[in-house]
ZAZA-984818 format. One record per residue (C-alpha): residue number from 0; residue in one letter; y, x, z. Coordinates in Angstrom, 3 decimals, padded with zeros to 6 digits. Example, Ala and Ser with C-alpha at 12.3 -4.5 7.8 and 13.67 -1.06 7.14 Angstrom:
2
<rec><pos>0</pos><code>A</code><yy>-004.500</yy><xx>012.300</xx><zz>007.800</zz></rec>
<rec><pos>1</pos><code>S</code><yy>-001.060</yy><xx>013.670</xx><zz>007.140</zz></rec>
END
This chain:
201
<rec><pos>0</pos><code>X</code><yy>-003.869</yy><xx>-029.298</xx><zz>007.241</zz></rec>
<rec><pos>1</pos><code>X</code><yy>-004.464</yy><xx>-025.779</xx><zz>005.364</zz></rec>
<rec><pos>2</pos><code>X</code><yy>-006.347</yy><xx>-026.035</xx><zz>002.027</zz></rec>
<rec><pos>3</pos><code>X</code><yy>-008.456</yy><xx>-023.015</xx><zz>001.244</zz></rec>
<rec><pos>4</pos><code>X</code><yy>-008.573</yy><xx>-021.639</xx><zz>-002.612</zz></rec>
<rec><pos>5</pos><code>X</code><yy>-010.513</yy><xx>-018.784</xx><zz>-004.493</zz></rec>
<rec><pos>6</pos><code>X</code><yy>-008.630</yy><xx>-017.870</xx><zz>-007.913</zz></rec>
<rec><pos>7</pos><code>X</code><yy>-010.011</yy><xx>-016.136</xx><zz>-010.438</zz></rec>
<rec><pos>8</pos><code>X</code><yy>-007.579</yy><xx>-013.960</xx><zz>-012.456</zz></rec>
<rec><pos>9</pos><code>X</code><yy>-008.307</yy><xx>-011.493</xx><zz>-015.399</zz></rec>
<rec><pos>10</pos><code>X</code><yy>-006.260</yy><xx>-008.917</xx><zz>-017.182</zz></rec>
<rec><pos>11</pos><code>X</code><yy>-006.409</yy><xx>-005.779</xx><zz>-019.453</zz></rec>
<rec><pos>12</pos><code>X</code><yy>-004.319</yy><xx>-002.319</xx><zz>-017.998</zz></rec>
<rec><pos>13</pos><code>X</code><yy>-004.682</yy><xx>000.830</xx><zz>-018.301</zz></rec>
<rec><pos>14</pos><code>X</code><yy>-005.250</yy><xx>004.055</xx><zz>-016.091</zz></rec>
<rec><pos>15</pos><code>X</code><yy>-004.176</yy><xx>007.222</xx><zz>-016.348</zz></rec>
<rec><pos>16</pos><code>X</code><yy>-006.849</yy><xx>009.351</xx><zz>-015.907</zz></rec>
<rec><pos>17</pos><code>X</code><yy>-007.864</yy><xx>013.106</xx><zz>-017.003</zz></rec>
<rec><pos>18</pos><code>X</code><yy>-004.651</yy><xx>013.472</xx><zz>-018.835</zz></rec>
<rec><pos>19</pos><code>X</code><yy>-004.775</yy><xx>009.821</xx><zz>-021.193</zz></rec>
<rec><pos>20</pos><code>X</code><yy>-004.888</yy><xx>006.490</xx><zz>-020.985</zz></rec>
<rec><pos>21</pos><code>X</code><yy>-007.687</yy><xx>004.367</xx><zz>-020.618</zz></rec>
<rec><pos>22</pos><code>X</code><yy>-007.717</yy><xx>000.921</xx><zz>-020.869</zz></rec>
<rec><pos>23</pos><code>X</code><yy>-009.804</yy><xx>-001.317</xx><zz>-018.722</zz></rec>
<rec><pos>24</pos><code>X</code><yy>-010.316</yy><xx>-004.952</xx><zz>-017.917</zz></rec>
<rec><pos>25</pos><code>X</code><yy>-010.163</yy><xx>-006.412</xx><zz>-014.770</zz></rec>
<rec><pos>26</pos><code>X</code><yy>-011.524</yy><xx>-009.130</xx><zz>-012.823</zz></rec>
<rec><pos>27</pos><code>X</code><yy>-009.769</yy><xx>-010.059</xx><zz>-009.730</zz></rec>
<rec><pos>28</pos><code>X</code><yy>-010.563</yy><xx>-013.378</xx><zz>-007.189</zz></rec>
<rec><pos>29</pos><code>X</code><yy>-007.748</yy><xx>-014.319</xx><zz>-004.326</zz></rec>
<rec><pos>30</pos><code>X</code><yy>-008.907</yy><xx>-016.158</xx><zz>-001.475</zz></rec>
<rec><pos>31</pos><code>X</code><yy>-005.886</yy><xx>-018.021</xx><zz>000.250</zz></rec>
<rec><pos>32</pos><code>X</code><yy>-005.158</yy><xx>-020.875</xx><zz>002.245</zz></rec>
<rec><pos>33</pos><code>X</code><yy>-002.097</yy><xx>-023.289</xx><zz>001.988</zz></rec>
<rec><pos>34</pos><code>X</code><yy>000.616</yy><xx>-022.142</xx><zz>004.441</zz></rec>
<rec><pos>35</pos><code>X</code><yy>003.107</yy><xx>-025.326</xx><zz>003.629</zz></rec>
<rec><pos>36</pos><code>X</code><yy>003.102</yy><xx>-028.797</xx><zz>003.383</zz></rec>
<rec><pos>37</pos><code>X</code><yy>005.326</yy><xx>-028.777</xx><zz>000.017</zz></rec>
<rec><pos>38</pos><code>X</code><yy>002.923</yy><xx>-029.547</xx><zz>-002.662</zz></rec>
<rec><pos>39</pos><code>X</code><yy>006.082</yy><xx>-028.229</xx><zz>-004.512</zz></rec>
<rec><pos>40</pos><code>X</code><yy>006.329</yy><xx>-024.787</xx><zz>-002.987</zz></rec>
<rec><pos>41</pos><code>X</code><yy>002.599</yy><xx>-024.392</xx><zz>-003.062</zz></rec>
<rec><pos>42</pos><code>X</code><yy>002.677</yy><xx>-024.788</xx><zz>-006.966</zz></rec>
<rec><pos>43</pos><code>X</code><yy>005.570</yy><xx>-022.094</xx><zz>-007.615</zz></rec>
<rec><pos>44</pos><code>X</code><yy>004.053</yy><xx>-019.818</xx><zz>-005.165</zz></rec>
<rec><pos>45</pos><code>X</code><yy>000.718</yy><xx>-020.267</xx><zz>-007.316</zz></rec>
<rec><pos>46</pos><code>X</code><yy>002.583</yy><xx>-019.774</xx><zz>-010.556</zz></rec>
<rec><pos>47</pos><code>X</code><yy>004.553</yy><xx>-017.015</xx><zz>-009.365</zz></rec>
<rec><pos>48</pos><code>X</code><yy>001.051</yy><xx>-015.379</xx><zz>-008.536</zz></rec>
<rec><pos>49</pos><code>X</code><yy>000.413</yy><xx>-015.865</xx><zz>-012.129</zz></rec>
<rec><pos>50</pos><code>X</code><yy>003.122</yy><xx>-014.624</xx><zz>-013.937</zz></rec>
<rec><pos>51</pos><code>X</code><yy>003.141</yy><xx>-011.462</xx><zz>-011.686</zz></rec>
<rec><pos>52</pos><code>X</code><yy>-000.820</yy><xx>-010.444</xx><zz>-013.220</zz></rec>
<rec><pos>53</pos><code>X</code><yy>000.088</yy><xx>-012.208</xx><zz>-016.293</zz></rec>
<rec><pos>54</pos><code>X</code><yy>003.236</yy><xx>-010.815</xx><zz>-017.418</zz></rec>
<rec><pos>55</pos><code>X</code><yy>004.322</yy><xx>-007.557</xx><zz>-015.217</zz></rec>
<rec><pos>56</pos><code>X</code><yy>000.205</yy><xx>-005.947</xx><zz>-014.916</zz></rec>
<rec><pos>57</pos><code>X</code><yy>-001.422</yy><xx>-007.019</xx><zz>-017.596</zz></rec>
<rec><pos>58</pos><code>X</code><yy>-000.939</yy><xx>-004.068</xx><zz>-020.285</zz></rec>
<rec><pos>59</pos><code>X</code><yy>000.490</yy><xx>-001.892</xx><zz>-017.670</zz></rec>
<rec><pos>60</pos><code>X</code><yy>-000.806</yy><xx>001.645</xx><zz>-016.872</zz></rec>
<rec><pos>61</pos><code>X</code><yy>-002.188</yy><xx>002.305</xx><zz>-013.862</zz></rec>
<rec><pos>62</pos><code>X</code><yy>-000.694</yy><xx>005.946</xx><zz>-012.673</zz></rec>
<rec><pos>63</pos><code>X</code><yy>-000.091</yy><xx>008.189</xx><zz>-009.611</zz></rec>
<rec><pos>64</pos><code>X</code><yy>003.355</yy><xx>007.386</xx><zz>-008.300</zz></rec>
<rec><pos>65</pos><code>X</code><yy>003.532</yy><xx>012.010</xx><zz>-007.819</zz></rec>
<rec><pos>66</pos><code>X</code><yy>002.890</yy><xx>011.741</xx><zz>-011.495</zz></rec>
<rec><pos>67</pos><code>X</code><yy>006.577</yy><xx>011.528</xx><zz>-012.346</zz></rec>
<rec><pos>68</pos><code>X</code><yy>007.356</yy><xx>013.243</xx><zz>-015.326</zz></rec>
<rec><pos>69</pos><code>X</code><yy>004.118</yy><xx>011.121</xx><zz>-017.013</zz></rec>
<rec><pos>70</pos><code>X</code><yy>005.481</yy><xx>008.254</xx><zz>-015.651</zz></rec>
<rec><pos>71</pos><code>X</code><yy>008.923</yy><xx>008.927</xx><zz>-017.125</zz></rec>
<rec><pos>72</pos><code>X</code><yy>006.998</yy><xx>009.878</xx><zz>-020.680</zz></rec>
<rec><pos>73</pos><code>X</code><yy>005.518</yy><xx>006.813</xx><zz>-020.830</zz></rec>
<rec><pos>74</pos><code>X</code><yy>008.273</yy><xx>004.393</xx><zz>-019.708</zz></rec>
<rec><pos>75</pos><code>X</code><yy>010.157</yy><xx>006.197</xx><zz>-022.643</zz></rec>
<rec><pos>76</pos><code>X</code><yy>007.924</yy><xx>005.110</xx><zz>-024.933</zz></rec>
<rec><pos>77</pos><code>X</code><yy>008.559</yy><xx>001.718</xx><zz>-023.828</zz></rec>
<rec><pos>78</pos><code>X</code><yy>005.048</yy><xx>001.141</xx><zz>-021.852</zz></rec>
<rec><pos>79</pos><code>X</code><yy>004.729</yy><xx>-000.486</xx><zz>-018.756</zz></rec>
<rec><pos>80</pos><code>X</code><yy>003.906</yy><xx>001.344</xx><zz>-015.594</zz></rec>
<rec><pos>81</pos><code>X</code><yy>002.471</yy><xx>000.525</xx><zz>-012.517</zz></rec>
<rec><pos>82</pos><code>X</code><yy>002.880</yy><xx>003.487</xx><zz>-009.698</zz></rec>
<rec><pos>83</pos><code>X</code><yy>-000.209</yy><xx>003.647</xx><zz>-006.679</zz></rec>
<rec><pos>84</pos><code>X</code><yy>000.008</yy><xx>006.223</xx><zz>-003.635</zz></rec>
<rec><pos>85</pos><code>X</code><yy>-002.887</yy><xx>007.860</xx><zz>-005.278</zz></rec>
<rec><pos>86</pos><code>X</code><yy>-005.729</yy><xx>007.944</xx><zz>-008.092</zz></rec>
<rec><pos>87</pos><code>X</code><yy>-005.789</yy><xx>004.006</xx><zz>-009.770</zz></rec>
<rec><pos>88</pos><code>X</code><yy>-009.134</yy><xx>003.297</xx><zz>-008.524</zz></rec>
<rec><pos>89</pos><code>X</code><yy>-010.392</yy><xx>-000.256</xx><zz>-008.278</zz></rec>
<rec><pos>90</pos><code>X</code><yy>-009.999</yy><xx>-000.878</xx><zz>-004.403</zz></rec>
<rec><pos>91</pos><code>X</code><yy>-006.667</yy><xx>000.664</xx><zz>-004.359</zz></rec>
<rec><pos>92</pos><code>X</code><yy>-005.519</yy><xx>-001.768</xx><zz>-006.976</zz></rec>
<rec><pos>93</pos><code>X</code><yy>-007.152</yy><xx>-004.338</xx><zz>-005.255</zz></rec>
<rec><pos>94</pos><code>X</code><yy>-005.398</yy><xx>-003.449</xx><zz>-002.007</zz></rec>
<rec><pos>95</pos><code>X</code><yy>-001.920</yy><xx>-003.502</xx><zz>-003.748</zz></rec>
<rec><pos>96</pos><code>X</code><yy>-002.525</yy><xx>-006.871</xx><zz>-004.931</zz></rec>
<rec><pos>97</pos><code>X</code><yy>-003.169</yy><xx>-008.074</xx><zz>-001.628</zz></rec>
<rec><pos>98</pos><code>X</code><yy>000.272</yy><xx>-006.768</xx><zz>-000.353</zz></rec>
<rec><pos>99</pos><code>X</code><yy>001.907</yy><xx>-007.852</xx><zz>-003.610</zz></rec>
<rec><pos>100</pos><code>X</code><yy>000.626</yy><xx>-011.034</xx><zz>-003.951</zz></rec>
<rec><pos>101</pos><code>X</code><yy>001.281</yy><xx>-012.134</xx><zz>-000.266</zz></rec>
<rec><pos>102</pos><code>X</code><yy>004.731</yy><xx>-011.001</xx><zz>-000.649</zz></rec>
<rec><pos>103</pos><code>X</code><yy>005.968</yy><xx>-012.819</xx><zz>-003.856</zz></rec>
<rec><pos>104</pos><code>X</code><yy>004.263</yy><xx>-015.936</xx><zz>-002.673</zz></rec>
<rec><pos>105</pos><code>X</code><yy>006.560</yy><xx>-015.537</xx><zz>000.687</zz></rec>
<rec><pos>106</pos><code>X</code><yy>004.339</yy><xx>-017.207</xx><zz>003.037</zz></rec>
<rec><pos>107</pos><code>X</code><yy>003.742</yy><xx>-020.701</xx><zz>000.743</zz></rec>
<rec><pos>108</pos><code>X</code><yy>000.511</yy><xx>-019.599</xx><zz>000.209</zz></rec>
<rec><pos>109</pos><code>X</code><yy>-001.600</yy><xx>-016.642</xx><zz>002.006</zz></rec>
<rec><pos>110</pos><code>X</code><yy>-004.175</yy><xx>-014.071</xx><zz>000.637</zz></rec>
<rec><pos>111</pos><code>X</code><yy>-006.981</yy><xx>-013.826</xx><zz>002.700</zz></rec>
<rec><pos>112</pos><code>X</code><yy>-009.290</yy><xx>-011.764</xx><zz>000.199</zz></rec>
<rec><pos>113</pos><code>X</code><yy>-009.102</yy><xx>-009.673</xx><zz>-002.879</zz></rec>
<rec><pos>114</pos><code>X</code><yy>-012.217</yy><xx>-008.935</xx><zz>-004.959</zz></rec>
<rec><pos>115</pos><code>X</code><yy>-011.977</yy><xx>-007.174</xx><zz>-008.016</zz></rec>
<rec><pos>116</pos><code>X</code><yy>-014.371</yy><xx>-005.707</xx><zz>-010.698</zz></rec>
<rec><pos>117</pos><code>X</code><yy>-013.853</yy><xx>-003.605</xx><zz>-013.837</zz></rec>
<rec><pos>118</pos><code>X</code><yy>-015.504</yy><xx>-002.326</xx><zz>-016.918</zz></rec>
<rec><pos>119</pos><code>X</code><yy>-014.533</yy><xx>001.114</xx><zz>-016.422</zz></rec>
<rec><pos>120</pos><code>X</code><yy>-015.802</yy><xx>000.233</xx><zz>-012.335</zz></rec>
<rec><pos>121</pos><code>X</code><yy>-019.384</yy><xx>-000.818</xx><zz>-013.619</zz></rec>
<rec><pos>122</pos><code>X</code><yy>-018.465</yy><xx>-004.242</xx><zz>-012.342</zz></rec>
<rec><pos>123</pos><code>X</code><yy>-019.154</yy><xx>-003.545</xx><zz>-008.420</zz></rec>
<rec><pos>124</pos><code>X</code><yy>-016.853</yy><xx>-005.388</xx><zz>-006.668</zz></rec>
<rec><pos>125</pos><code>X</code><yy>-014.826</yy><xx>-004.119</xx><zz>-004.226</zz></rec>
<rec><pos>126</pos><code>X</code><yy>-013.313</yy><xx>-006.362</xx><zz>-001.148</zz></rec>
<rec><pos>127</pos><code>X</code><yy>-010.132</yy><xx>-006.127</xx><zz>001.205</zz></rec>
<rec><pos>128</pos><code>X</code><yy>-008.927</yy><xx>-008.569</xx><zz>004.079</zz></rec>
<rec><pos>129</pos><code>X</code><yy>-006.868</yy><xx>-009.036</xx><zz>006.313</zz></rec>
<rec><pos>130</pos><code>X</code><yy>-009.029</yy><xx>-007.667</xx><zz>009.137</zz></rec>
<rec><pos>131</pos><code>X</code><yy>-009.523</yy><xx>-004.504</xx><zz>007.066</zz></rec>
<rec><pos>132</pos><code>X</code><yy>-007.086</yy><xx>-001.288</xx><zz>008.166</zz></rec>
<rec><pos>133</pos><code>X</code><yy>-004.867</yy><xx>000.458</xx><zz>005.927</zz></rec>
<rec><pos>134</pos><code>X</code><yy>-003.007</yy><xx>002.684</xx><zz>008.423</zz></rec>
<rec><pos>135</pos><code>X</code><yy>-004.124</yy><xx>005.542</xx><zz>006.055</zz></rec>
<rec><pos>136</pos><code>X</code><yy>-002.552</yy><xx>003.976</xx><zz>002.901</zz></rec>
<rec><pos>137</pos><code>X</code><yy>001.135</yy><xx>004.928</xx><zz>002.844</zz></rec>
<rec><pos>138</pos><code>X</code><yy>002.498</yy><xx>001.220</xx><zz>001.110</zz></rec>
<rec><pos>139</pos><code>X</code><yy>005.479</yy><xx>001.882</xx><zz>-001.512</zz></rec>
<rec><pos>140</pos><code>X</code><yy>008.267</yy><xx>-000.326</xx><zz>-000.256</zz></rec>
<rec><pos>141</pos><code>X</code><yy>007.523</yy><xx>-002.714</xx><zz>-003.669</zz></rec>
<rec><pos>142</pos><code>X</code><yy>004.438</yy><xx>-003.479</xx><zz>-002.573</zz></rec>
<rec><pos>143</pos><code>X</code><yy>005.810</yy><xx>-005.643</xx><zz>000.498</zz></rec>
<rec><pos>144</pos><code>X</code><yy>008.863</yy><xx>-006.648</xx><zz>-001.593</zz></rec>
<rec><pos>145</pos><code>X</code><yy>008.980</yy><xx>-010.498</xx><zz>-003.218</zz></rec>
<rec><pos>146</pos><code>X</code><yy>010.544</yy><xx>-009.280</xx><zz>-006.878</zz></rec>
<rec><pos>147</pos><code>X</code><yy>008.555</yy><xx>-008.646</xx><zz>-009.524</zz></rec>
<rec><pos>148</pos><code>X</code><yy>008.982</yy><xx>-004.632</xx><zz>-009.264</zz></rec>
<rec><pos>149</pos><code>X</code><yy>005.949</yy><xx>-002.575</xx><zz>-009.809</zz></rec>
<rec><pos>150</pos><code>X</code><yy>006.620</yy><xx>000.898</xx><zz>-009.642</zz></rec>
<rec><pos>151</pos><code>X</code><yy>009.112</yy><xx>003.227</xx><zz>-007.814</zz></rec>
<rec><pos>152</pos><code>X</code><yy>012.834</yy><xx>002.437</xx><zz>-008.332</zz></rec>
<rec><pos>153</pos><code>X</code><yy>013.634</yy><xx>005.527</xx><zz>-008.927</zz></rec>
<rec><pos>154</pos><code>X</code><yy>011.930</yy><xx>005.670</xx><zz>-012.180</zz></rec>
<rec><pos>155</pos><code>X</code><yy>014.038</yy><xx>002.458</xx><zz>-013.780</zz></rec>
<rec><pos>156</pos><code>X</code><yy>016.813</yy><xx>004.855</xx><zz>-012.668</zz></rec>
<rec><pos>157</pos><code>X</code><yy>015.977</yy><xx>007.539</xx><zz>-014.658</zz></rec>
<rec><pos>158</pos><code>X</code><yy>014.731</yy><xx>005.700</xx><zz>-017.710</zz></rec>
<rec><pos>159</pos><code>X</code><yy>017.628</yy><xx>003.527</xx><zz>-019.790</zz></rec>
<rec><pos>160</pos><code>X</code><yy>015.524</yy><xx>002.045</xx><zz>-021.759</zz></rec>
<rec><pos>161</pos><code>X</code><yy>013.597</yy><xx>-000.339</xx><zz>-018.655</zz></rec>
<rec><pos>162</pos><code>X</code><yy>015.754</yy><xx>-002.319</xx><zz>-017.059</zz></rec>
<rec><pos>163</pos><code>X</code><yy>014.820</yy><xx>-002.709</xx><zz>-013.108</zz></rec>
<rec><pos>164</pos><code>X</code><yy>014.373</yy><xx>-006.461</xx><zz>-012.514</zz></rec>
<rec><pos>165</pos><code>X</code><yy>016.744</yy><xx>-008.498</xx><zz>-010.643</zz></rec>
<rec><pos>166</pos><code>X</code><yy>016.615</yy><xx>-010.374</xx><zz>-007.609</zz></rec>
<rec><pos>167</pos><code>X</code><yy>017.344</yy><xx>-013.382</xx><zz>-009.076</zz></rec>
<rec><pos>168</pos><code>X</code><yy>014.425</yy><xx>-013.272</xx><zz>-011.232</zz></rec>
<rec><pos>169</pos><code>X</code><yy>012.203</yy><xx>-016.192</xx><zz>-009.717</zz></rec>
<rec><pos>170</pos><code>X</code><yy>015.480</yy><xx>-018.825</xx><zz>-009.782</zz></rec>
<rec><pos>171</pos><code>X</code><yy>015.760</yy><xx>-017.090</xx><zz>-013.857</zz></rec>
<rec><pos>172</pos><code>X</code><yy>012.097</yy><xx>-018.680</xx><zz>-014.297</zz></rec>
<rec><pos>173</pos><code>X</code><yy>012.658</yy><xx>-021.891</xx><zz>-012.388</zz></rec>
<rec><pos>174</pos><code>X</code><yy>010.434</yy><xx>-020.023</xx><zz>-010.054</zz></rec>
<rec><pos>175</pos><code>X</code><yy>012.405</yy><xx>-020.403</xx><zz>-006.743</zz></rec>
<rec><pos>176</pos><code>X</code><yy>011.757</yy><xx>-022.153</xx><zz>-003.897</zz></rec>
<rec><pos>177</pos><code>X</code><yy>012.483</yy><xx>-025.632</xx><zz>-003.648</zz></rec>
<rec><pos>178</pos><code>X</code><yy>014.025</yy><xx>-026.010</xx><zz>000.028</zz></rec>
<rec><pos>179</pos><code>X</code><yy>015.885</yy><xx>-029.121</xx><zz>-000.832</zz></rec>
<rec><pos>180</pos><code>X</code><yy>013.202</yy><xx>-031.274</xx><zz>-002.034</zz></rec>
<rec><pos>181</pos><code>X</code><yy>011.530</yy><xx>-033.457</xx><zz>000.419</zz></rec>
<rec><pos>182</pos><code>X</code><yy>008.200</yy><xx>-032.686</xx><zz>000.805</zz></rec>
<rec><pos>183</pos><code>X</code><yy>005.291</yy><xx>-034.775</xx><zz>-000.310</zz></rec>
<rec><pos>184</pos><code>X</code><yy>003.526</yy><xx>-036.909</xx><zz>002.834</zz></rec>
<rec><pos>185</pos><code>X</code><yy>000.100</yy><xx>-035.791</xx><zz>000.993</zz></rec>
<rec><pos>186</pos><code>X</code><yy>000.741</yy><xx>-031.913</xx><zz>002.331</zz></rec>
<rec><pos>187</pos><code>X</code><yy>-002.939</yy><xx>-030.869</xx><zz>001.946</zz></rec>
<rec><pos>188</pos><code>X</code><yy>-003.489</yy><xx>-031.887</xx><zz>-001.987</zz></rec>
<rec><pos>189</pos><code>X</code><yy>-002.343</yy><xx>-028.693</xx><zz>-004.154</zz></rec>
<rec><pos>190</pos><code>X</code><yy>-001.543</yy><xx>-029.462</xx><zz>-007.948</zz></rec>
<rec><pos>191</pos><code>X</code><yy>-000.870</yy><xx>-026.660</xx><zz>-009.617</zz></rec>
<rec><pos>192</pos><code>X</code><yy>000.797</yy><xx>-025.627</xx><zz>-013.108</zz></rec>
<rec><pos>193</pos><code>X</code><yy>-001.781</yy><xx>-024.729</xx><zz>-016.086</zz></rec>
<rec><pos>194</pos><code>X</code><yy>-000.949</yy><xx>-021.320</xx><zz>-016.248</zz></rec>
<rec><pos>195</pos><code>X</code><yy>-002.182</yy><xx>-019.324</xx><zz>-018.024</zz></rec>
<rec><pos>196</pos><code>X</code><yy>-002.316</yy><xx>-016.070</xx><zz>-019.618</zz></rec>
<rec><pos>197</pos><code>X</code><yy>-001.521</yy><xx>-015.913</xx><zz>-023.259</zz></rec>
<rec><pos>198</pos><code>X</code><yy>-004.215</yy><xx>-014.257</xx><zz>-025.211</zz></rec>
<rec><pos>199</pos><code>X</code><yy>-002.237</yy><xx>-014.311</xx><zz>-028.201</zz></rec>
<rec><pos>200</pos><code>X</code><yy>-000.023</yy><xx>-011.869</xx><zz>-027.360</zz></rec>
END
């Protein structure tokens, strides 16, 4: 039996945007279903959702992957960047997620939905499915790929100080999957992890 969830998530990043940064917040809700009787799997894929807004978005900027020597500027001063296809509005960001999110969660759990809101967006919401076509949108390859990279190789390449992350980053965090366990008989009851994001830091 599949379980359907709504998540709300919310995080501070900014955009690049008429030559400087802005900062925004943003509010973002993920519709999924369960796609795996491990009550195991389903919690890492739902923690690994996490830690991607949590810790790899949040305080990132926002910028236009032909933006490169910007991009390089700010990675040198030892920001985070997050490279888009084109201008970081709200429903492209909210299309990336939907890509993103479905692939670091590797089929445990699926996106259905994305809505997301932000200050700088007056707080309309924008939506994306699965239905919804985005032939038009030409998809960076990290967008579809399970590690926790957010913007263009290319630019870790050029900039020493940013390391580019490793694929063995999820098994790092005790975030891999857990194919040898035996799976719980309960399959549709999801307990997840508290959490959440720091607002400390």
């Amino acid at each position: 039996m599949n379980v359907r969830l709504q998540k709300s998530l919310y995080f501070n990043a900014g955009i690049w945007h008429n030559g400087r940064v802005q900062m925004n917040n943003y509010t973002v809700r993920v519709h999924l279903h369960t796609n795996t009787s491990s009550a195991a799997d389903q919690t890492i894929a739902f923690t690994r959702m996490q830690y991607f807004i949590y810790h790899e978005l949040d305080s990132s900027i926002f910028i236009h992957q032909d933006l490169k020597d910007q991009c390089a500027r700010l990675l040198s001063a030892g920001l985070s960047v997050t490279t888009l296809p084109a201008d970081p509005v709200d429903q492209l960001i909210g299309i990336m997620l939907y890509y993103k999110l479905n692939a670091i969660m590797e089929q445990r759990l699926l996106v259905t939905e994305i809505e997301i809101e932000s200050g700088i967006g007056e707080n309309l919401v924008y939506l994306h499915n699965q239905d919804e076509d985005t032939a038009d949108i030409v998809n960076p390859a990290w967008w579809n790929m399970p590690e926790l990279l957010h913007c263009d190789a290319e630019l870790h390449q050029q900039d020493k100080v940013v390391t580019i992350n490793r694929t063995g980053i999820w098994r790092e965090l005790e975030l891999d999957w857990s194919d040898n366990k035996v799976e719980s008989e309960s399959g549709n009851i999801v307990v997840f992890a508290d959490f959440k994001h720091n607002d400390t830091e």
